[in-house]
C-alpha positions in Angstrom: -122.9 22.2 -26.7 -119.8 19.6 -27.0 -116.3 20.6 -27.7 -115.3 20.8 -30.9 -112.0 20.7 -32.1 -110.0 20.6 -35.4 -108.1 18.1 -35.7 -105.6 18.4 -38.5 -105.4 14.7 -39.1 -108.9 14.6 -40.7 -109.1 18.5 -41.8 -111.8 18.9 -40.2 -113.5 19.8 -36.4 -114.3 16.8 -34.5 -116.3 16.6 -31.3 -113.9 15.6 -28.4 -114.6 12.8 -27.4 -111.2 11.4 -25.0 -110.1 8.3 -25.0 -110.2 7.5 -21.6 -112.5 9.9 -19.8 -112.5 12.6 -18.0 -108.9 11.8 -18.2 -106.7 13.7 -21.1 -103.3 13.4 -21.9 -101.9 15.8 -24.3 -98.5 16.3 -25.3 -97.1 19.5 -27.0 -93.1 20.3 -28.4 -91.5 22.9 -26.2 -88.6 24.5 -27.6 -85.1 24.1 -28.8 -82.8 26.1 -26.2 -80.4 27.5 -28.7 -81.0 31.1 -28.3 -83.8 33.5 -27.0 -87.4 33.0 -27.3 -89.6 35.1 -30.1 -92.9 36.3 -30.3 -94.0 32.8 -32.6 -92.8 30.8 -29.5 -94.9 32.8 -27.0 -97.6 32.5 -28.7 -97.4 28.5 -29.5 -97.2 27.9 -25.3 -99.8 30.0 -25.0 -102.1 28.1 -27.4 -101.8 25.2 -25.9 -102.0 26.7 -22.3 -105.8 28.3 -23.2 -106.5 24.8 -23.9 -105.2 23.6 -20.7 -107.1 26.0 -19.1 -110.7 25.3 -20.6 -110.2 21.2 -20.9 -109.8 21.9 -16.9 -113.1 24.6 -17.1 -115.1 21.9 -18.8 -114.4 19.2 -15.8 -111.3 17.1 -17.4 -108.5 15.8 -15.7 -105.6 16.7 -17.5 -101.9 15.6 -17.7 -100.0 18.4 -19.5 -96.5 17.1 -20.7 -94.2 19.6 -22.7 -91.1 18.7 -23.5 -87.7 20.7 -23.7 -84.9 19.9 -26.9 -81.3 20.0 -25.0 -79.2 18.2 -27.4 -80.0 18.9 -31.4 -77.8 20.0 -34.3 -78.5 23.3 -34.2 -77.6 23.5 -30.4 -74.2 22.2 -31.3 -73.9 24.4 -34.2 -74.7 27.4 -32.0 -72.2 26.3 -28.8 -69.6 25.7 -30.9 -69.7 29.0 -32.7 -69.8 31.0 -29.4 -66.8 28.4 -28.2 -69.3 27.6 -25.2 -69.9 24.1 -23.9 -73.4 22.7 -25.3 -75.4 22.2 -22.1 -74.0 25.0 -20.3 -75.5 27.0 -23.9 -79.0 24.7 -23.5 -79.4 25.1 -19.7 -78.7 29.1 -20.4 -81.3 29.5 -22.6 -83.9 27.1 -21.0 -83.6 28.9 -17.9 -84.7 32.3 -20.3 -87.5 30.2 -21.4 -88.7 29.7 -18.1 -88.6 33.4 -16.8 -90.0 34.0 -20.7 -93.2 31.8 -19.5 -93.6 33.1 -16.1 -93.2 36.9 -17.4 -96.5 35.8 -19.6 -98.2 33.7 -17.2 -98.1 30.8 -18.8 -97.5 28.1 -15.9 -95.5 25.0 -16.1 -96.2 21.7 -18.1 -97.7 19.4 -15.7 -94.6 17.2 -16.7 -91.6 19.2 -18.8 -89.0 16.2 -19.7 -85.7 17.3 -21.4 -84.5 14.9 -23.7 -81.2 14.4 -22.6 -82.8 12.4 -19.7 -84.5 10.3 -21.4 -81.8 8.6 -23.6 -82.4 5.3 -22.1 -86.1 5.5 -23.7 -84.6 6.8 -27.2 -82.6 3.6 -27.2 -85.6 1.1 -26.0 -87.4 3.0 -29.1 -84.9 2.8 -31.6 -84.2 -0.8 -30.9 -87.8 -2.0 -30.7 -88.2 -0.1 -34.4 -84.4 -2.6 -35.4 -86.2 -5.2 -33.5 -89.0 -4.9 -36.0 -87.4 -4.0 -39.3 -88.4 -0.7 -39.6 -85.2 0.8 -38.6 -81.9 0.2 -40.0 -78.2 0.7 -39.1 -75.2 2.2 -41.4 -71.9 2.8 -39.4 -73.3 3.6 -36.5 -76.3 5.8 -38.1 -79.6 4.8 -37.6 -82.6 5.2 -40.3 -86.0 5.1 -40.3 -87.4 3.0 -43.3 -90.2 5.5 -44.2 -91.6 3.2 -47.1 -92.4 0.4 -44.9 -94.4 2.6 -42.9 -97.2 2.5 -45.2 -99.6 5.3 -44.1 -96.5 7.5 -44.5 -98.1 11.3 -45.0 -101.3 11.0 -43.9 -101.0 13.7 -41.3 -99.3 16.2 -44.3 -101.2 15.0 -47.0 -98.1 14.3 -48.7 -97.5 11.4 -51.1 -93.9 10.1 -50.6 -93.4 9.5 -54.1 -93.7 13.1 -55.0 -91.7 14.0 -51.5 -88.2 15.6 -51.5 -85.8 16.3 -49.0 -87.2 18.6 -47.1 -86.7 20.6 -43.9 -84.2 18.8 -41.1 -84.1 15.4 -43.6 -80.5 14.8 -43.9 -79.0 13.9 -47.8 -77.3 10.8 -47.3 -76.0 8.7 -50.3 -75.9 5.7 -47.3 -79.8 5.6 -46.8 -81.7 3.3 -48.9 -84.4 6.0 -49.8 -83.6 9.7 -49.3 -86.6 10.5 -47.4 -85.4 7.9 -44.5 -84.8 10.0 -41.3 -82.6 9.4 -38.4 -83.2 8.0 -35.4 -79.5 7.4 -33.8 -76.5 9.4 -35.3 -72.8 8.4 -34.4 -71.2 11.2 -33.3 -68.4 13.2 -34.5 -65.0 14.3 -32.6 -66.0 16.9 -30.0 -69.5 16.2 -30.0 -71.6 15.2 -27.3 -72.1 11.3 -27.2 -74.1 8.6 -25.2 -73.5 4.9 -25.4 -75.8 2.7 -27.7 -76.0 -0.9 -28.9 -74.9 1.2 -32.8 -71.8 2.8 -30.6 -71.5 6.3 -29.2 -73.8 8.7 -30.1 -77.1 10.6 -29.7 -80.5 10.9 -30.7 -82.1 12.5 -33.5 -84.4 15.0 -33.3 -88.0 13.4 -34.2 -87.3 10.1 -32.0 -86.8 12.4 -28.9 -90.7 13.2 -28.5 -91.7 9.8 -29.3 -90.0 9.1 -26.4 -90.7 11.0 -24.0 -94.5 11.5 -24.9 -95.3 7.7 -24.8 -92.9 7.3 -21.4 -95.6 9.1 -19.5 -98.3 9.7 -22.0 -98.9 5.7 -22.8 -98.8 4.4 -26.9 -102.0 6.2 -27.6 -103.2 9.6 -26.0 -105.5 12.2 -26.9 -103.8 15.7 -27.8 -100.6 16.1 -29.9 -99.5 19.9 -30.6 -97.4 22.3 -32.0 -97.0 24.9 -34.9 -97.8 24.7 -38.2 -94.7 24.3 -39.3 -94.1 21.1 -37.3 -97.1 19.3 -39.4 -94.2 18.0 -41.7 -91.6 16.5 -41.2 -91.5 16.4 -37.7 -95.1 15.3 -36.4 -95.5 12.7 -39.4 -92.6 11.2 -38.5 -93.5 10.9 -35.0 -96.6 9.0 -36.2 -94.4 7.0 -38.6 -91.9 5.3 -35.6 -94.1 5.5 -32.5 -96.9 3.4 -34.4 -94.4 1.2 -36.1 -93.4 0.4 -32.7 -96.4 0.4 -31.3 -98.8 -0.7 -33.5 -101.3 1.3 -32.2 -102.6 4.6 -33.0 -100.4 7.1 -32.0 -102.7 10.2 -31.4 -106.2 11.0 -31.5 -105.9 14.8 -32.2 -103.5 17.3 -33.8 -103.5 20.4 -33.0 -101.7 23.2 -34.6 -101.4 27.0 -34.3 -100.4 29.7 -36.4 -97.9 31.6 -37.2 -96.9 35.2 -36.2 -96.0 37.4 -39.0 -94.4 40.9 -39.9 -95.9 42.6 -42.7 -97.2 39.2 -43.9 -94.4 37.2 -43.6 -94.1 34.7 -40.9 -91.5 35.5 -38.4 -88.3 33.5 -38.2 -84.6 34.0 -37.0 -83.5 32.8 -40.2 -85.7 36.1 -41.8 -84.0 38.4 -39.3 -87.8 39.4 -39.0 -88.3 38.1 -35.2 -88.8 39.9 -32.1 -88.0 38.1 -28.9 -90.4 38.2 -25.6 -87.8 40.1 -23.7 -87.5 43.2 -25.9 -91.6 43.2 -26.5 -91.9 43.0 -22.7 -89.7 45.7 -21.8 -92.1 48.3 -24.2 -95.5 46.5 -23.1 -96.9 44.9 -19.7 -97.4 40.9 -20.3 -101.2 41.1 -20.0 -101.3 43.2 -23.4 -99.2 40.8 -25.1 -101.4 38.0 -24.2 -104.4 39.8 -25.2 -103.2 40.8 -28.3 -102.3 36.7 -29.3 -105.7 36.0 -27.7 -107.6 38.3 -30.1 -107.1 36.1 -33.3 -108.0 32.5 -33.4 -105.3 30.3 -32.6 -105.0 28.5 -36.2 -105.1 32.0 -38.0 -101.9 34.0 -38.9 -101.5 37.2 -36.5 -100.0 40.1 -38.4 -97.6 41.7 -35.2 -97.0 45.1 -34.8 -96.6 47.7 -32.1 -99.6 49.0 -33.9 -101.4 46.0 -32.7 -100.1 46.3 -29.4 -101.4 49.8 -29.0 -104.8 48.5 -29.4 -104.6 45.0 -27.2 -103.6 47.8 -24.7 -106.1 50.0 -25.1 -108.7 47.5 -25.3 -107.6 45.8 -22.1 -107.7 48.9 -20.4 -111.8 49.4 -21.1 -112.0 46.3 -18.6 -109.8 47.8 -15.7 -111.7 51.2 -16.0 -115.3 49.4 -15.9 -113.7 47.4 -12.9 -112.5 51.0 -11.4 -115.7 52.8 -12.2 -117.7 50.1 -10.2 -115.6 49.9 -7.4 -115.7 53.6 -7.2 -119.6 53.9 -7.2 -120.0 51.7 -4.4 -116.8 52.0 -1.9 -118.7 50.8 0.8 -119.5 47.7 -0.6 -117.0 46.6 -2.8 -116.6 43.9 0.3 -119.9 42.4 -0.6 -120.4 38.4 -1.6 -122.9 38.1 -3.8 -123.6 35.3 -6.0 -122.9 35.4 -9.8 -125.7 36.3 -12.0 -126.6 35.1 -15.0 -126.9 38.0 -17.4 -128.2 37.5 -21.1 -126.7 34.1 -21.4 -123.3 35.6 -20.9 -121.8 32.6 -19.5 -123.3 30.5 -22.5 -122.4 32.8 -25.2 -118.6 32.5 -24.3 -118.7 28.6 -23.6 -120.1 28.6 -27.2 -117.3 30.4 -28.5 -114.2 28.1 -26.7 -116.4 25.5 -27.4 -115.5 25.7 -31.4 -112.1 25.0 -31.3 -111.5 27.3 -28.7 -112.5 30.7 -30.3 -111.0 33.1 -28.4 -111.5 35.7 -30.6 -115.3 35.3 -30.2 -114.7 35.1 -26.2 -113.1 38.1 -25.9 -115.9 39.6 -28.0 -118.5 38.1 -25.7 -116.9 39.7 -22.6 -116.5 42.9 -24.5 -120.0 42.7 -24.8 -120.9 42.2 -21.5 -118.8 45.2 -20.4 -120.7 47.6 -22.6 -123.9 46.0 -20.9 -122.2 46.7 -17.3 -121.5 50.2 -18.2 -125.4 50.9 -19.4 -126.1 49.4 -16.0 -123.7 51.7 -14.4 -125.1 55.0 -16.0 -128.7 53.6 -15.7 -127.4 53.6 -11.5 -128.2 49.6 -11.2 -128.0 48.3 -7.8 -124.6 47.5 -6.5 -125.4 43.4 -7.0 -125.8 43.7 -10.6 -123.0 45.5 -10.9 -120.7 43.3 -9.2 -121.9 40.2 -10.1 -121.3 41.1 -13.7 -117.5 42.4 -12.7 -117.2 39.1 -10.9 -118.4 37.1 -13.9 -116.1 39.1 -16.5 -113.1 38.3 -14.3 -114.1 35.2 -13.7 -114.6 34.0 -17.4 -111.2 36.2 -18.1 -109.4 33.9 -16.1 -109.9 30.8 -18.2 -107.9 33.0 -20.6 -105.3 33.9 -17.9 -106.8 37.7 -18.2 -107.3 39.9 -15.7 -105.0 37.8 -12.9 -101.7 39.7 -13.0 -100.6 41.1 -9.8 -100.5 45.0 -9.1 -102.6 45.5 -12.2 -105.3 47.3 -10.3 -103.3 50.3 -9.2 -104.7 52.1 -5.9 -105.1 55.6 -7.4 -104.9 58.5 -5.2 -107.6 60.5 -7.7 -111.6 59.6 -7.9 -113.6 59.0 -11.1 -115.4 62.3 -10.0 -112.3 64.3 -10.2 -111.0 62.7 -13.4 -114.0 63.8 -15.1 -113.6 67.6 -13.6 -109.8 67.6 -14.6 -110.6 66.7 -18.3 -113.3 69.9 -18.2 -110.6 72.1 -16.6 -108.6 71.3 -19.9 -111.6 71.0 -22.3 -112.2 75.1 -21.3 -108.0 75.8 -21.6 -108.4 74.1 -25.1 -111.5 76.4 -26.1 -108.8 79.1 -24.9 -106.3 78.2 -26.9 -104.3 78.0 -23.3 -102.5 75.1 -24.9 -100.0 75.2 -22.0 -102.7 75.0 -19.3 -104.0 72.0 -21.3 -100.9 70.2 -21.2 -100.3 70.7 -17.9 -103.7 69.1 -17.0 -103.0 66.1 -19.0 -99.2 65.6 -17.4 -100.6 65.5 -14.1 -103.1 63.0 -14.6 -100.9 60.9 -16.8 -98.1 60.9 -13.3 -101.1 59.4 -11.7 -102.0 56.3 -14.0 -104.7 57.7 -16.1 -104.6 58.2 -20.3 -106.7 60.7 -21.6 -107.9 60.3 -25.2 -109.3 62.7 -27.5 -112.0 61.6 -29.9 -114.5 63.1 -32.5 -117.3 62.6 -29.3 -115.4 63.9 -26.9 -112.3 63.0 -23.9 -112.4 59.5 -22.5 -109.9 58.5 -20.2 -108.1 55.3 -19.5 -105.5 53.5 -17.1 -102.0 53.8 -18.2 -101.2 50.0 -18.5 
């Protein structure tokens, strides 16, 4: 079955076809390092790092570049509030980026360019666009002349007659058409400032990752991302300049995740509704917040609570027990190598499901699946290959989703499956006592060494405390 991807410049899912392959280059906007990462911004890296993951599963060769905003309005805006020099404020809060990532497992960009190092390309791209009359100078401002760019809004759908000023376009009674956006601004007294032909100054926002996506990407590539929210103004305006200068098509794909939202309501600092990666991190292990993002389809909204949480946890922990319960069965062979069988079209099933559009969702479904069949296998007293091959292929299709790989996760436990099960009938017969004391007393001890227990209509299962 081919890839399939939606690609939100035709609205529809495409089959991926590259345009150079097996090579890929696909670009995706990092953040602005103004403050602290949320919840949204986690889950926009790890979008795009599930599809690095499977192009790299499916045989491509991939170069990854994701950029990082250093200079910006609202980085000067936030420095000078706090009376703190602007890149000592952007180099702060990149470096929490960084340790934000690494916390989740998402891995570095193959190439992460900050813009502030690439002014030298801003300037070749601003004057190539003067060079061409697409761009435009007033005092020491430079415009982009949206209505010569002709396919103007065909990545929105928006017709720039009916267009307003919208997010990030500045209201300038000096631009010839209001919904001209900046490439160069002059800068003001105290503000940071690089030399240009137009005088000092520094870039605007959209021109940045024009830039730096065509300085190592080429003039056409294959993958643009981002949130939705970047759809309009910034990405069309990307299109708008880099094929103006170009003359080529920009991008072959758009890709663009969902938001996050609370009680509905996408999540923003502005909202006062966000919740960054640090303080969810500190009530929940990394792997549960990664399975929790996982378990929706990356173009869907994901409603976030710790309600959520509870059950990403929960449902994580079904895998590590099944991996427990067959290690525990067979001690003595848990060294074994055996090859990886094939068990109901496992394999296949999940393929199919990252295959459209990178499903997830259905993924994480199929391995749920095979870990009930494992479990039948492991009451029905299979043979020891079975078993393990089926852990092995469970892990090993988990790791295309960066599950099951985090360090320490499998916990040495100093208590047996065996005597789990003969602890939860020493408290099943307090209960029948009403020795609620004696019950409690059983579940404290087992909860000091790693294991959940949780009571349901059918009876007490038990999990690891993740």
């Amino acid at each position: 079955m081919p890839l399939k991807v939606y690609n939100t410049l035709t609205g529809q899912k495409e089959e991926f076809r590259p345009l150079n392959p097996p090579q890929v280059g696909m670009y995706v906007c990092g953040v602005t390092v103004y403050d602290d990462c949320h919840i949204g911004h986690a889950r926009g890296a790890l979008t795009f790092d599930i599809i690095r993951r499977y192009l790299k599963y499916k045989g491509y060769e991939l170069t990854y570049v994701r950029n990082i905003t250093d200079i910006d309005d609202k980085i000067i805006q936030r420095a000078n509030e706090l009376g703190t020099p602007w890149n000592e404020l952007a180099g702060k809060y990149a470096k929490r980026y960084y340790q934000d990532m690494q916390a989740l497992g998402i891995a570095k960009a193959d190439i992460e360019p900050f813009a502030t190092k690439h002014i030298a390309d801003i300037i070749k791209l601003v004057q190539q666009l003067m060079d061409s009359s697409y761009a435009y100078e007033v005092d020491g401002d430079v415009y982009f002349e949206v209505r010569k760019f002709t396919a103007y809004g065909k990545l929105s759908g928006r017709n720039p007659d009916d267009m307003r000023s919208g997010a990030r376009i500045e209201v300038d009674e000096r631009k010839r058409d209001p919904l001209d956006f900046a490439l160069w601004k002059s800068s003001k007294p105290g503000e940071p400032s690089w030399d240009s032909p137009w005088g000092g100054g520094r870039p605007g926002w959209h021109i940045e990752c024009s830039a730096m996506s065509t300085r190592y990407l080429g003039d056409s590539f294959d993958i643009h991302g981002g949130g939705k929210d970047l759809i309009f103004p910034h990405h069309e305006n990307e299109i708008a300049q880099s094929e103006a200068a170009s003359g080529q098509p920009f991008v072959k794909y758009w890709l663009h995740n969902g938001f996050v939202q609370v009680d509905k309501e996408k999540m923003s600092k502005s909202l006062g509704n966000f919740f960054t990666i640090k303080d969810i991190l500190a009530k929940y292990p990394a792997e549960v917040v990664r399975f929790f993002l996982l378990s929706t389809h990356y173009r869907s909204p994901i409603d976030f609570s710790d309600k959520r949480l509870d059950e990403a946890n929960r449902g994580l922990g079904r895998f590590y027990n099944t991996f427990h319960e067959v290690e525990l069965a067979f001690k003595d062979q848990a060294g074994e190598t055996t090859p990886i069988l094939e068990t109901d079209g496992y394999r296949k099933k999940f393929e199919a499901a990252m295959d459209d559009d990178f499903n997830t969702a259905v993924a994480i479904g199929v391995l749920f699946d095979l870990v009930r069949h494992t479990n039948r296998l492991l009451r029905d007293n299979a043979s020891s290959q079975n078993l393990f091959a089926n852990v092995d292929l469970i892990k090993e299709l988990g790791g295309v989703l960066g599950l099951f790989e985090c360090p320490g996760r499998m916990k040495e436990l100093s208590i047996t499956g065996e005597e789990v099960t003969a602890l939860i009938k020493k408290r099943n017969e307090a209960r029948a006592k009403k020795d609620w004391a004696g019950a409690d007393a059983v579940r404290d001890k087992l909860l000091e060494l790693g294991i959940v227990l949780e009571d349901r209509p059918g009876g007490t299962s038990w999990r690891f405390k993740l």
